[in-house]
C-alpha positions in Angstrom: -26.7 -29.8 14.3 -25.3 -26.7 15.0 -21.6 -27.9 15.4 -22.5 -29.7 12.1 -23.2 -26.9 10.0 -20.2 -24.9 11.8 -17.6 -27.7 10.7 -19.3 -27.5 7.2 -18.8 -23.6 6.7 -15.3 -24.3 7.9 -15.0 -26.5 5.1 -16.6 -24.0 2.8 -14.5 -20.7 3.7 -11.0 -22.6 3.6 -11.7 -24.1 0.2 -12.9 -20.7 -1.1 -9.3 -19.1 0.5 -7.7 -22.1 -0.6 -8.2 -20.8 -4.4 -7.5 -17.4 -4.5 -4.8 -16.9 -6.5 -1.9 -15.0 -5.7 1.5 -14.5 -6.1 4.4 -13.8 -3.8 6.6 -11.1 -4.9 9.7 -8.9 -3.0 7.8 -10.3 0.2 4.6 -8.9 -1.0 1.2 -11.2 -1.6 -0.7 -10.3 -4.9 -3.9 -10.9 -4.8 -4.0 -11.6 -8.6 -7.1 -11.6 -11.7 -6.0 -14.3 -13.9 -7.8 -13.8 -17.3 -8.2 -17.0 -19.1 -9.9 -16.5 -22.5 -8.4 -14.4 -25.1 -11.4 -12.0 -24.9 -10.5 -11.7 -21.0 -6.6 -11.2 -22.2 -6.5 -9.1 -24.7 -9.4 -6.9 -22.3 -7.2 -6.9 -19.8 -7.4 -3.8 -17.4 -8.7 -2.0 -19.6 -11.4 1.0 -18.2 -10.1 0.0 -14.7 -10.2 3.4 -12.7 -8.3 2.1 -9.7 -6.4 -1.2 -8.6 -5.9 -2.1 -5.4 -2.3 -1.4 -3.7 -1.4 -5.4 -3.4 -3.7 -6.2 -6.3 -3.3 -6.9 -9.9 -3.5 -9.2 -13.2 -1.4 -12.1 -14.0 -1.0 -13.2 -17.8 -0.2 -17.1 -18.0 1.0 -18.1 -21.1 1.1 -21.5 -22.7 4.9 -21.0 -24.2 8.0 -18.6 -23.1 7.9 -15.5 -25.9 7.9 -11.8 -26.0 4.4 -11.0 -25.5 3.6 -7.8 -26.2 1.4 -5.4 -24.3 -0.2 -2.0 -24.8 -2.2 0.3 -23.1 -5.1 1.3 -25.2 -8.6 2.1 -23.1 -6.2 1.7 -19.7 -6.8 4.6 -17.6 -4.0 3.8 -14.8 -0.5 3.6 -14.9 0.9 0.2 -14.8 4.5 -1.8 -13.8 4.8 -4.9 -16.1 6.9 -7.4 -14.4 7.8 -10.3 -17.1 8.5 -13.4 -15.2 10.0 -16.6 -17.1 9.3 -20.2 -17.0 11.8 -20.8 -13.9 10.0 -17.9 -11.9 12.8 -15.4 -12.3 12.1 -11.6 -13.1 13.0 -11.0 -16.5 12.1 -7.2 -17.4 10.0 -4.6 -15.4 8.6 -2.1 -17.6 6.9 0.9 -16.2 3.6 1.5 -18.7 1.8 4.9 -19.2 -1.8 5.3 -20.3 -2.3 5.5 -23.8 -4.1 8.7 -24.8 -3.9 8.7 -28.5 -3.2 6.5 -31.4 -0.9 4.5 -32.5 -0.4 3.4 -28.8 3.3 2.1 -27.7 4.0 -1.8 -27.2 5.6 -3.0 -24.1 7.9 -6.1 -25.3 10.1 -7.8 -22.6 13.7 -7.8 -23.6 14.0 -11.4 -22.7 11.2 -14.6 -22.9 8.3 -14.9 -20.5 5.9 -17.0 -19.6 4.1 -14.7 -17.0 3.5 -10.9 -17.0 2.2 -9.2 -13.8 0.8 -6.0 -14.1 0.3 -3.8 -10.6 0.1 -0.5 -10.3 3.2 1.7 -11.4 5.8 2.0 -8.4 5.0 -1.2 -7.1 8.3 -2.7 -8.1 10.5 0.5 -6.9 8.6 0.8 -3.7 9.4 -3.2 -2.5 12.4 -3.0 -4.7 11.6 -5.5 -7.3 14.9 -6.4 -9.1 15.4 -8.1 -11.9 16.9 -11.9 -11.2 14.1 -11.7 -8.2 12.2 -15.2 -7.6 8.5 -15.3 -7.9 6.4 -17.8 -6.0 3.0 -18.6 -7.4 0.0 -19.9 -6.2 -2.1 -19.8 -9.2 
């Protein structure tokens, strides 16, 4: 019985690690939020005090475009790393908080099909270059 119930929380705990998602960037995991409905996307971080160091929020979109981003209601600085369909880092953007109206848009100079947002210096500190592969396990 007991070596039953060990083999089935074996199961349990590598199923639940099994679907975290995350993404592989500059040799860095991201643990990564991946909002789904446009409520969740258009929220974003928004009212986030703090992000974890190897954390952040990865925006999947159905078609390649120039999404564009801004950072009403987010209260910490962001990097936006625009990914395209083929994985490749497109644009990095470095993204203040917006403190008064109209707020700035962040628009990738080329299409994407993925942003990452982690916290600002992310990309500078594991020198993130654009051209750089990303591996997702989303």
């Amino acid at each position: 019985m007991k070596r039953a119930f060990s083999v089935l929380l074996l199961i349990i705990l590598t199923a639940c690690a099994a679907k975290t998602p995350f993404v592989e960037i500059g040799g860095v995991q991201v643990n990564v939020e991946l909002p789904k409905t446009p409520a969740e996307m258009a929220r974003g971080l928004m009212h986030r005090e703090s992000l974890g160091e190897n954390d952040g929020m990865l925006f999947v979109f159905e078609q390649e475009g120039k999404p564009g981003f801004w950072m009403k209601n987010t209260l910490i600085p962001l990097d936006m790393i625009f990914i395209d369909a083929d994985n490749k880092i497109v644009d990095i953007l470095s993204a203040e908080p917006c403190e008064e109206d109209p707020c700035q848009s962040y628009v990738s100079k080329d299409d994407a099909k993925y942003v990452l947002e982690v916290n600002q210096g992310f990309a500078q500190k594991h020198n993130i270059q654009i051209g750089d592969e990303v591996k997702l396990n989303i």
